[in-house]
C-alpha positions as a LaTeX table, in Angstrom:
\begin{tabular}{lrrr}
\hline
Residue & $x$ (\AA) & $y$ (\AA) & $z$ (\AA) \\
\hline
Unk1 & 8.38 & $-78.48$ & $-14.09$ \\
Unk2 & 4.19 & $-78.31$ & $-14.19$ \\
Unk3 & 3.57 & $-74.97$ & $-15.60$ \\
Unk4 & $-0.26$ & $-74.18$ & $-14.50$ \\
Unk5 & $-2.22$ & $-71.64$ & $-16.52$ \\
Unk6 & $-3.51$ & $-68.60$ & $-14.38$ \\
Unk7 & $-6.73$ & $-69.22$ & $-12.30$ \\
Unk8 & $-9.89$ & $-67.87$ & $-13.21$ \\
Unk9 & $-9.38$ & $-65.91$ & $-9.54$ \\
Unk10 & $-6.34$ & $-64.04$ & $-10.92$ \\
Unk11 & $-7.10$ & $-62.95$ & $-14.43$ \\
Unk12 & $-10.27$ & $-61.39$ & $-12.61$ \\
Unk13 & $-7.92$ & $-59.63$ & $-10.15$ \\
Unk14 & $-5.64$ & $-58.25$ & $-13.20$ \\
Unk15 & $-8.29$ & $-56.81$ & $-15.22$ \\
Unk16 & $-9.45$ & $-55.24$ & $-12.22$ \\
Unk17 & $-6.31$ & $-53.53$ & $-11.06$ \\
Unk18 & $-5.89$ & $-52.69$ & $-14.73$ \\
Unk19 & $-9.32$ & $-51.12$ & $-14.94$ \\
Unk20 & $-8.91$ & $-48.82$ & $-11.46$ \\
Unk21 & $-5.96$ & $-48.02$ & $-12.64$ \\
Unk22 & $-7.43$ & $-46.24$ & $-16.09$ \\
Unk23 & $-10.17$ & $-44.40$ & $-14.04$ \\
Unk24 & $-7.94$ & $-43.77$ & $-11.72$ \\
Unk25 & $-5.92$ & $-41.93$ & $-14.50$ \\
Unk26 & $-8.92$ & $-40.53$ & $-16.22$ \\
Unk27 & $-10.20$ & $-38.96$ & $-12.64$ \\
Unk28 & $-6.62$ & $-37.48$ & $-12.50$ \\
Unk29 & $-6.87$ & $-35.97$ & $-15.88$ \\
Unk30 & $-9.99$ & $-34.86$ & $-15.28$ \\
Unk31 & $-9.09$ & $-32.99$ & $-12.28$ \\
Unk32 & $-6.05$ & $-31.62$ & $-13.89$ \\
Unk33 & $-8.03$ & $-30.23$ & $-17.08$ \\
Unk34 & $-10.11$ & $-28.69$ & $-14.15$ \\
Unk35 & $-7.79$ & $-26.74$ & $-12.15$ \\
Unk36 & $-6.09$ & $-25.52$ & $-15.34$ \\
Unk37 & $-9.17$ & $-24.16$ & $-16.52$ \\
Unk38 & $-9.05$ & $-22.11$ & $-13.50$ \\
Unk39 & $-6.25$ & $-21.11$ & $-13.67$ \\
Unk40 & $-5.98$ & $-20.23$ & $-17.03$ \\
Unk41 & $-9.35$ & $-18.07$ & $-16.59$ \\
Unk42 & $-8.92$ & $-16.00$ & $-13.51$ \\
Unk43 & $-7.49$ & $-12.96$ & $-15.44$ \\
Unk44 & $-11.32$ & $-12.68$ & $-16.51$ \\
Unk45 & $-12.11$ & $-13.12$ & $-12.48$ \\
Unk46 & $-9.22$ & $-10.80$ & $-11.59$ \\
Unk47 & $-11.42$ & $-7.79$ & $-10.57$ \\
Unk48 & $-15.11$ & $-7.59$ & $-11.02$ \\
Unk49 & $-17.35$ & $-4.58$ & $-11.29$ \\
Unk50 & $-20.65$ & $-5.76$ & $-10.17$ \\
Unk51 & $-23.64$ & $-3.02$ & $-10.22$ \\
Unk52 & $-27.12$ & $-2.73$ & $-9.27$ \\
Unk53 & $-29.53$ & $-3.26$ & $-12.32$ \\
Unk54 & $-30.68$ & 0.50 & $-12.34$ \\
Unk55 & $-27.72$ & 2.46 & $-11.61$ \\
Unk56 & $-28.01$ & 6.09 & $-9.91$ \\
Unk57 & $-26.29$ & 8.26 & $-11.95$ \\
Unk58 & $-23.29$ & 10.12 & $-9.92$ \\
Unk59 & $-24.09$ & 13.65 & $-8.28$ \\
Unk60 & $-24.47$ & 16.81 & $-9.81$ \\
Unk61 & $-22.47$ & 18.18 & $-7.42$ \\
Unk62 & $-19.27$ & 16.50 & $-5.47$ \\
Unk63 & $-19.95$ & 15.73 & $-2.36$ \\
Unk64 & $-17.60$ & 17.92 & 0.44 \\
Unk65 & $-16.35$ & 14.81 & 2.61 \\
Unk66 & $-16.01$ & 11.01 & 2.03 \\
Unk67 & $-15.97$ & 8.51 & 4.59 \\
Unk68 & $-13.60$ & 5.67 & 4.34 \\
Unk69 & $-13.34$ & 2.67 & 6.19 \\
Unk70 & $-10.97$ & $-0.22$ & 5.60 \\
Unk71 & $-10.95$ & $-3.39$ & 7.31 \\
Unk72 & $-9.19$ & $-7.14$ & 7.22 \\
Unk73 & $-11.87$ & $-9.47$ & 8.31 \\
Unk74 & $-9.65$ & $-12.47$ & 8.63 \\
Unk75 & $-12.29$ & $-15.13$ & 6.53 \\
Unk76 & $-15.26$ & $-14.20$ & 9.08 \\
Unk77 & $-13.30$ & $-16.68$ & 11.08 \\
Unk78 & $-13.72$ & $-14.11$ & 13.95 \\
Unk79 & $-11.25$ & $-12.25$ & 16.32 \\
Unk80 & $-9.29$ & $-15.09$ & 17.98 \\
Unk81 & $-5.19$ & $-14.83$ & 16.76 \\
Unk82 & $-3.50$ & $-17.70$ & 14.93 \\
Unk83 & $-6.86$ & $-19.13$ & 14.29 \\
Unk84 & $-7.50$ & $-21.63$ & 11.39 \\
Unk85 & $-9.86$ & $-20.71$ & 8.22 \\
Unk86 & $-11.79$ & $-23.81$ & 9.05 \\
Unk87 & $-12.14$ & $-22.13$ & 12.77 \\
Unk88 & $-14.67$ & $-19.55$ & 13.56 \\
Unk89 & $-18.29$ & $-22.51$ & 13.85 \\
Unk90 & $-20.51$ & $-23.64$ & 11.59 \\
Unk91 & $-21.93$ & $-22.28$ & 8.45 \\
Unk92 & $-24.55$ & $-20.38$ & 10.46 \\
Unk93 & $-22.09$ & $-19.38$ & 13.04 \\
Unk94 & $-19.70$ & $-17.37$ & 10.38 \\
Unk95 & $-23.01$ & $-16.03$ & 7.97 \\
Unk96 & $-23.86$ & $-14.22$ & 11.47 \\
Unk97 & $-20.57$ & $-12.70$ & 12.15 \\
Unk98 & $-20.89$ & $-11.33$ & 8.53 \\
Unk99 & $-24.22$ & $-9.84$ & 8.80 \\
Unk100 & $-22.89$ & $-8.36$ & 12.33 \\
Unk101 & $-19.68$ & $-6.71$ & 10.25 \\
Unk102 & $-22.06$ & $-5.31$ & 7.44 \\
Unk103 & $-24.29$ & $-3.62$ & 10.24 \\
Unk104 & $-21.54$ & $-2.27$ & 12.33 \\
Unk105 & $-20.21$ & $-0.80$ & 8.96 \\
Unk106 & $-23.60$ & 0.17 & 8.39 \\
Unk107 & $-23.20$ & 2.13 & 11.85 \\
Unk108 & $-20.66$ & 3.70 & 10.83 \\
Unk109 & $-21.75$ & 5.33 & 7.78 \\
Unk110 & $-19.09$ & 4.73 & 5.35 \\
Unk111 & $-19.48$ & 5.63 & 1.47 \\
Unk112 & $-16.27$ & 3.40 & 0.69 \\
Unk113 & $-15.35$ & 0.70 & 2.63 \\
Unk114 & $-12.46$ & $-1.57$ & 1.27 \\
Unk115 & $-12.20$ & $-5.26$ & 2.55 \\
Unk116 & $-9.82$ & $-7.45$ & 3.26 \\
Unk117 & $-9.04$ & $-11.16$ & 3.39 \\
Unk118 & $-12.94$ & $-12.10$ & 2.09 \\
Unk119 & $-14.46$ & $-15.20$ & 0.64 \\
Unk120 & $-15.81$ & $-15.83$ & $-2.56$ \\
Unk121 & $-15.72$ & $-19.78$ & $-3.19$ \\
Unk122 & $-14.17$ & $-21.59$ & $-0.46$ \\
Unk123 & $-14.20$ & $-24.68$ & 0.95 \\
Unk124 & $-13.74$ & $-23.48$ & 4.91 \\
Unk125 & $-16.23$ & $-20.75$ & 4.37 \\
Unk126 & $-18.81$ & $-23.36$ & 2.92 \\
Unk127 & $-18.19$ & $-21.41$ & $-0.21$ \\
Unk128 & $-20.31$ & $-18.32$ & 0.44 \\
Unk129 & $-19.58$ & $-15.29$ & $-1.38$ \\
Unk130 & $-19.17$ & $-13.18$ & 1.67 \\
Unk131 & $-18.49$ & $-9.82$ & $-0.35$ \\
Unk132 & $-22.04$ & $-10.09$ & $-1.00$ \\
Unk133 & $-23.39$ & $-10.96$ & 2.38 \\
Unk134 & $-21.46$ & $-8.21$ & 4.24 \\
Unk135 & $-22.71$ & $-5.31$ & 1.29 \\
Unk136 & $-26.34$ & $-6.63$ & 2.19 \\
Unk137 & $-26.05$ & $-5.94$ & 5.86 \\
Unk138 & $-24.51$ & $-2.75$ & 5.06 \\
Unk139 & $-26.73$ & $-1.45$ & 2.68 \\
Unk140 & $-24.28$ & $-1.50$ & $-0.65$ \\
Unk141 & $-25.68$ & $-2.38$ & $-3.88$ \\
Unk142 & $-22.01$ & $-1.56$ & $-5.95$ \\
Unk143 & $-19.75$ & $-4.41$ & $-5.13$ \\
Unk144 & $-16.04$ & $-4.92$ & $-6.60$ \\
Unk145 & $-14.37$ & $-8.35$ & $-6.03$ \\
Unk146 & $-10.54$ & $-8.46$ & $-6.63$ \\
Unk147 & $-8.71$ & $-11.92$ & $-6.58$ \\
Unk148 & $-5.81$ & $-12.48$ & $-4.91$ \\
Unk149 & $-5.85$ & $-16.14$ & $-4.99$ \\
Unk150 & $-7.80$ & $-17.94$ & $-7.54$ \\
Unk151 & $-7.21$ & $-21.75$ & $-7.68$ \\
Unk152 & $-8.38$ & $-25.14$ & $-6.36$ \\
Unk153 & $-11.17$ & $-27.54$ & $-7.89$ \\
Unk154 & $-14.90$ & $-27.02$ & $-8.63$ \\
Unk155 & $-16.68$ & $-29.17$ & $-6.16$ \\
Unk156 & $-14.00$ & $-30.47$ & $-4.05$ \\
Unk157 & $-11.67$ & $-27.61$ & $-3.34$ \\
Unk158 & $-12.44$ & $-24.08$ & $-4.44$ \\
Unk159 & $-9.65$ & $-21.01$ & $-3.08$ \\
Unk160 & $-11.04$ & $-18.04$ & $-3.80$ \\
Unk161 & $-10.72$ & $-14.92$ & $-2.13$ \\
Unk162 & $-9.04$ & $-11.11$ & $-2.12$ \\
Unk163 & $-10.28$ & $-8.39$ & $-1.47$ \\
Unk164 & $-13.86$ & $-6.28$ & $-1.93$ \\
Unk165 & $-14.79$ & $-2.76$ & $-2.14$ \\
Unk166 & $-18.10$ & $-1.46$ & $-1.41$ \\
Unk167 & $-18.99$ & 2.49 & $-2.29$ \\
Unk168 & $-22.26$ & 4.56 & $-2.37$ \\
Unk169 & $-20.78$ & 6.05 & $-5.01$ \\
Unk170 & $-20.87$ & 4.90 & $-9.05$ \\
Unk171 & $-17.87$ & 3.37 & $-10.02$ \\
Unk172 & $-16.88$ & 3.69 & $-13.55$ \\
Unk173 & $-13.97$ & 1.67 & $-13.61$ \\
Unk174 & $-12.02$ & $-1.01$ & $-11.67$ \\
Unk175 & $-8.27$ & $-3.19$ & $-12.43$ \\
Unk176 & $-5.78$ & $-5.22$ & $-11.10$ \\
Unk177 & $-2.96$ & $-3.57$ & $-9.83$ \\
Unk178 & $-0.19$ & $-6.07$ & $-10.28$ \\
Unk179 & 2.80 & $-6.04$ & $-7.74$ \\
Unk180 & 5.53 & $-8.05$ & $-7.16$ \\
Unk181 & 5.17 & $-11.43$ & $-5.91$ \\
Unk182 & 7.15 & $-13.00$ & $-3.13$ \\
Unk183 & 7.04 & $-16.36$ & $-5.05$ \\
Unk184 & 7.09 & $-16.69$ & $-8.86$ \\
Unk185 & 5.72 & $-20.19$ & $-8.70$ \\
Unk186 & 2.97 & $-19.45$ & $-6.28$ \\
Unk187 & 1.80 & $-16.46$ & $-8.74$ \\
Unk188 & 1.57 & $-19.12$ & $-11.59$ \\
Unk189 & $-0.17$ & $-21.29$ & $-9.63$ \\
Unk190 & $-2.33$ & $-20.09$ & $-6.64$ \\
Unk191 & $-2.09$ & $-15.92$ & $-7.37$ \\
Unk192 & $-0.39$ & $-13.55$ & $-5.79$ \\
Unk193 & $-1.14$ & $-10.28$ & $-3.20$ \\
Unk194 & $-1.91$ & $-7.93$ & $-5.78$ \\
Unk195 & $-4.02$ & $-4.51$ & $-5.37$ \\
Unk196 & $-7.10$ & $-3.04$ & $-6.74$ \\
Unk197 & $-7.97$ & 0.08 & $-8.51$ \\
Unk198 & $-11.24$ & 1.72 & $-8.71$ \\
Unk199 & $-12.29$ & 5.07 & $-10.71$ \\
Unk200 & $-14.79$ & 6.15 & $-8.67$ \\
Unk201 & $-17.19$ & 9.37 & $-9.61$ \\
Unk202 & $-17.61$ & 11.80 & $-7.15$ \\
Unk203 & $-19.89$ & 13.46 & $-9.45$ \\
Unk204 & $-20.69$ & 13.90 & $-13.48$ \\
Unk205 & $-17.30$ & 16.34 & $-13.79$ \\
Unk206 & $-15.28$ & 15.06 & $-10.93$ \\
Unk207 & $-13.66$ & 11.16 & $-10.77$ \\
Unk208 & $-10.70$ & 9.91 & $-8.10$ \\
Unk209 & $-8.53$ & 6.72 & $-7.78$ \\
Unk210 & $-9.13$ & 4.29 & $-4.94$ \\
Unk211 & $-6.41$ & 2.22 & $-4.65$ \\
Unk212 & $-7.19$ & $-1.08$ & $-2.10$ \\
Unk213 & $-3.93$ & $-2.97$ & $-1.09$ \\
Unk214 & $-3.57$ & $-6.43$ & 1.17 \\
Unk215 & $-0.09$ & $-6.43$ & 0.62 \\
Unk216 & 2.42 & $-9.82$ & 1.23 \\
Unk217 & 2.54 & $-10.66$ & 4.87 \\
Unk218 & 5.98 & $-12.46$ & 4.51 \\
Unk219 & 8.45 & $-9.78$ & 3.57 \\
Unk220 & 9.19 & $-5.81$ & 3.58 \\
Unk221 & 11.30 & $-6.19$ & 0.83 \\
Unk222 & 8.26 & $-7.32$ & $-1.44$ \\
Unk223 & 6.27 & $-4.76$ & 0.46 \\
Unk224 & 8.93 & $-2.34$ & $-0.21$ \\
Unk225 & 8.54 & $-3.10$ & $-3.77$ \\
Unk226 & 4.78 & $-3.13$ & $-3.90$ \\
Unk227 & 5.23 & 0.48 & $-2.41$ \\
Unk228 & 7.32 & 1.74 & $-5.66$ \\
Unk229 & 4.66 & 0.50 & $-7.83$ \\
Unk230 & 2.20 & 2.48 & $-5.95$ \\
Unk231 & 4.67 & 5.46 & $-6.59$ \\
Unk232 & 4.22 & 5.30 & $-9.76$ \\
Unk233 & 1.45 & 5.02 & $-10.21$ \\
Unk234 & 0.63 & 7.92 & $-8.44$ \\
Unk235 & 3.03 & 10.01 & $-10.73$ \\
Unk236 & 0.89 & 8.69 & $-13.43$ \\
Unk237 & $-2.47$ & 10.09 & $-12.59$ \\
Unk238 & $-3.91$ & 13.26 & $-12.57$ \\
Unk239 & $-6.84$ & 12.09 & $-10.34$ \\
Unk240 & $-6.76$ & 12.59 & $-6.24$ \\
Unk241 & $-5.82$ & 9.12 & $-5.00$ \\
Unk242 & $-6.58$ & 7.11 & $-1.93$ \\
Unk243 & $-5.00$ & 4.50 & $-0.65$ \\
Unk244 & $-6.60$ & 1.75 & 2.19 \\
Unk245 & $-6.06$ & $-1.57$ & 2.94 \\
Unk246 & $-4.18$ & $-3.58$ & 5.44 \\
Unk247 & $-0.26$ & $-3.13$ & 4.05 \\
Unk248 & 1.35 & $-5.31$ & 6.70 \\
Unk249 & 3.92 & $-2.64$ & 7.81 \\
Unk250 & 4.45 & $-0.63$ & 10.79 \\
Unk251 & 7.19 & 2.67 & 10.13 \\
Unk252 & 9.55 & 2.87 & 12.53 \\
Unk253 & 9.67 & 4.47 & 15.93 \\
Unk254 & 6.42 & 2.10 & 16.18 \\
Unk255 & 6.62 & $-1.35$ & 17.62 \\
Unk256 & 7.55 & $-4.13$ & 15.36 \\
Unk257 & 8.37 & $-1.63$ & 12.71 \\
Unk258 & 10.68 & $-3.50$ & 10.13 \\
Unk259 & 12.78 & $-2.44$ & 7.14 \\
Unk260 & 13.99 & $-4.54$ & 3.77 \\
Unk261 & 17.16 & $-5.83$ & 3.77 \\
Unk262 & 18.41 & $-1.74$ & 1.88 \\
Unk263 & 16.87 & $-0.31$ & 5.37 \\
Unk264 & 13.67 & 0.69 & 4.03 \\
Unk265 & 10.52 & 0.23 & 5.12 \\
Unk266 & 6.89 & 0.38 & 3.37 \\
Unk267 & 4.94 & 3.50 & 5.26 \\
Unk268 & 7.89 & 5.23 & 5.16 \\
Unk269 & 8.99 & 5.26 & 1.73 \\
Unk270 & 5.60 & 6.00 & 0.89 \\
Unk271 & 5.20 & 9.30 & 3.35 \\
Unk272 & 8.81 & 10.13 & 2.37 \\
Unk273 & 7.25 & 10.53 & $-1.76$ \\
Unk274 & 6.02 & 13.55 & $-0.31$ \\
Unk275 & 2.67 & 12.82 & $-2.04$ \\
Unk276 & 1.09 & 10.48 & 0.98 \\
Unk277 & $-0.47$ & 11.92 & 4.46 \\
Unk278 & $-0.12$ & 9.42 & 7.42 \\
Unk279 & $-1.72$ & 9.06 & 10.42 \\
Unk280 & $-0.50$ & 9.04 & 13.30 \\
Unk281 & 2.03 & 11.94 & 12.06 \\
Unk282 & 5.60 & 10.35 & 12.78 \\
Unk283 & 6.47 & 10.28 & 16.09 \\
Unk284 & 3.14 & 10.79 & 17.72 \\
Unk285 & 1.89 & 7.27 & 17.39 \\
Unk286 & 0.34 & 5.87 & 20.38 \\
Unk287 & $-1.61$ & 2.22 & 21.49 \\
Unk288 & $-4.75$ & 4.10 & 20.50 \\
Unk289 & $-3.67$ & 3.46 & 16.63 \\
Unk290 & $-2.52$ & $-0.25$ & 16.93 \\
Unk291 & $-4.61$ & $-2.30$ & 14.80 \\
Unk292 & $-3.43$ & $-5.88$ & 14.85 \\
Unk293 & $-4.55$ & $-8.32$ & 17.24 \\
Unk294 & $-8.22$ & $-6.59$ & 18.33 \\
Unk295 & $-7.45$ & $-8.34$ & 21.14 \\
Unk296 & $-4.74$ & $-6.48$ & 22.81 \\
Unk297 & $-3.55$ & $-4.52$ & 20.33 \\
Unk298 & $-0.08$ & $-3.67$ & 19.80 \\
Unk299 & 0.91 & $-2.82$ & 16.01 \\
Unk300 & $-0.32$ & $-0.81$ & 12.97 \\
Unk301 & $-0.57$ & $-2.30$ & 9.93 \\
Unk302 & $-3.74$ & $-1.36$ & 8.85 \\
Unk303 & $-4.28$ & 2.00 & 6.87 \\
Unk304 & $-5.45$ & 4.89 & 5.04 \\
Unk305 & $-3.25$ & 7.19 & 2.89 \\
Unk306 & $-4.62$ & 9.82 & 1.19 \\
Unk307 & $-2.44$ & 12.03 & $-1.09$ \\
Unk308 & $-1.93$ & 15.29 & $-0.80$ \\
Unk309 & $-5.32$ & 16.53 & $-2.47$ \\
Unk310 & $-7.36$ & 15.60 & 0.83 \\
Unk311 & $-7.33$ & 17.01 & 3.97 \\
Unk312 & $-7.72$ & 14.31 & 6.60 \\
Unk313 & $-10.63$ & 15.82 & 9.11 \\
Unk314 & $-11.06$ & 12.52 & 11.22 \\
Unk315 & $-8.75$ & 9.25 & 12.01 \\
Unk316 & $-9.17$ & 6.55 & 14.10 \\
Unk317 & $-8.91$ & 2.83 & 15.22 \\
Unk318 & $-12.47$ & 1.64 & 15.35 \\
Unk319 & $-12.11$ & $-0.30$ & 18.83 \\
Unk320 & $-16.03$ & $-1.67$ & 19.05 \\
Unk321 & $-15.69$ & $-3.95$ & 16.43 \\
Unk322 & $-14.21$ & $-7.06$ & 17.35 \\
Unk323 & $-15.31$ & $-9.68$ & 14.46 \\
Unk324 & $-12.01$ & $-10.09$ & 13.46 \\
Unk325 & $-8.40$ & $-10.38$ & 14.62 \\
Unk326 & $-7.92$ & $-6.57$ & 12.97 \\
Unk327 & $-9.51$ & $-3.24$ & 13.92 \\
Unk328 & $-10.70$ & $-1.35$ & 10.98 \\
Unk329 & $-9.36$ & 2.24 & 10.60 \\
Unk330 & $-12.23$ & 4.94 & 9.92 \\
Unk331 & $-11.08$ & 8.41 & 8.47 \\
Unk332 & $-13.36$ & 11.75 & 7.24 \\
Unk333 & $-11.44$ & 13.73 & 4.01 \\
Unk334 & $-12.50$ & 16.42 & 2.37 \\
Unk335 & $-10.97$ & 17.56 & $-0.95$ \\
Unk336 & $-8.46$ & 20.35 & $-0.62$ \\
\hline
\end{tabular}
């Protein structure tokens, strides 16, 4: 038997392979250290205050009505049901849609509007910070970003987005209302649909509690849970509180009203505290209040709660506005 040393060929070929295969490694670990730093940093990202450089100072005196407005606005990926995030055109295409939400809210005259589903860093939204574009438009300078998901990789694949609330108000404080999470591992890894809580000062004597919810689309019995928290902390405060946001639920006697697996269901636990107004009042709902698709409507999942220190003047569906695949809800309180 001949034994043959290896040819110049194949030595090349081994310290090749053996050379991808370190950076191949090292790009891995690189990566790795990056997403972790992420993730192990978005507590600081969790909800963001962000104020014009020369504040105005709240009112002397309170204002007598507030204008609310909330709103899902699906990405900017515009109204079309079970589209994509990449869908919705081109980088111009979706900037436009934005502007043309911050001037119809604009229209509208809100002082608080609370935002759902928005962009700060992603990759299908060519990573504009679209909080920022739609308070432009509208004419907000006091902008508060609250993560709900928080993960991906600097360059290549950023996920970050939650919701925003805009107010022509001052804002002396803002958190993270945690809430139950529908997976534990998701939480730890991509974030979770948690809520946001904003002080706001009506004027130098007088502060309420905005509370702005997106809560879990896959399950009332999370919902359900995210509702008790909300209970709570309601029972904690002394402040007037308001609560908007797109809560995924529809109270029964509505259509596609569901219930957790105890028979409970979200709206209705929360109206049944006996410290949250609804509209519609039960059992007067009608198609004029489904919000979900804009394009032939037929649920409500999107609303506005305020407790029992308002007195709701106005409600409605906003039925213009058909940027997205919701309908915002616009209501007029005044403080009792």
């Amino acid at each position: 038997m001949v034994h043959r040393k290896p040819s110049r060929i194949n030595r090349f070929v081994s310290t090749l392979l053996k050379r991808l295969l370190k950076l191949l490694l090292l790009t891995l670990a690189v990566l790795f250290a990056l997403y972790l730093r992420i993730t192990l940093t978005r507590e600081h990202r969790a909800a963001v205050l962000e104020v014009p450089e020369n504040p105005q100072p709240p009112p002397r005196r309170a204002p007598d009505t507030l204008r609310l407005l909330t709103y899902n606005i699906a990405h900017g990926r515009g109204p079309n049901l079970g589209a994509k995030n990449t869908d919705g055109g081109n980088e111009t295409e979706k900037r436009e849609r934005l502007i043309r939400i911050g001037q119809e809210i604009q229209a509208l005259g809100a002082d608080i509007v609370f935002l759902q589903e928005v962009d700060f860093n992603c990759w299908w939204s060519h990573n504009m910070d679209q909080a920022a574009i739609i308070a432009e438009a509208a004419g907000f300078e006091t902008i508060v970003r609250q993560r709900n998901i928080d993960s991906g990789l600097p360059v290549f694949r950023r996920y970050d987005f939650g919701n925003a609330l805009l107010s022509r108000l001052p804002i002396s404080e803002v958190s993270r209302l945690k809430l139950p999470a529908y997976s534990e591992l998701e939480a730890i890894f991509a974030g979770n649909h948690d809520g946001l809580v904003a002080k706001i000062q009506l004027s130098e004597e007088e502060e309420i509690l905005v509370v702005g919810l997106h809560l879990e689309v896959r399950s009332e019995d999370v919902r359900v849970e995210a509702a008790a928290e909300i209970i709570g902390l309601q029972r904690e405060t002394s402040l007037p509180m308001l609560l908007m946001g797109d809560f995924n639920s529809t109270p029964p006697g509505m259509p596609d009203a569901q219930t957790s697996a105890v028979g409970q269901n979200t709206i209705e636990l929360l109206e049944s505290f006996g410290e949250f107004q609804r509209r519609p009042i039960r059992g007067q709902g009608t198609h004029h209040d489904f919000t979900f698709p804009s394009e032939a409507p037929r649920r409500t999942i999107d609303w506005i709660l305020p407790d029992r220190n308002w007195r709701i003047q106005e409600y409605r569906v906003v039925r213009g506005m058909q940027q997205s695949d919701h309908l915002p809800v616009l209501s007029t309180v005044r403080k009792r």
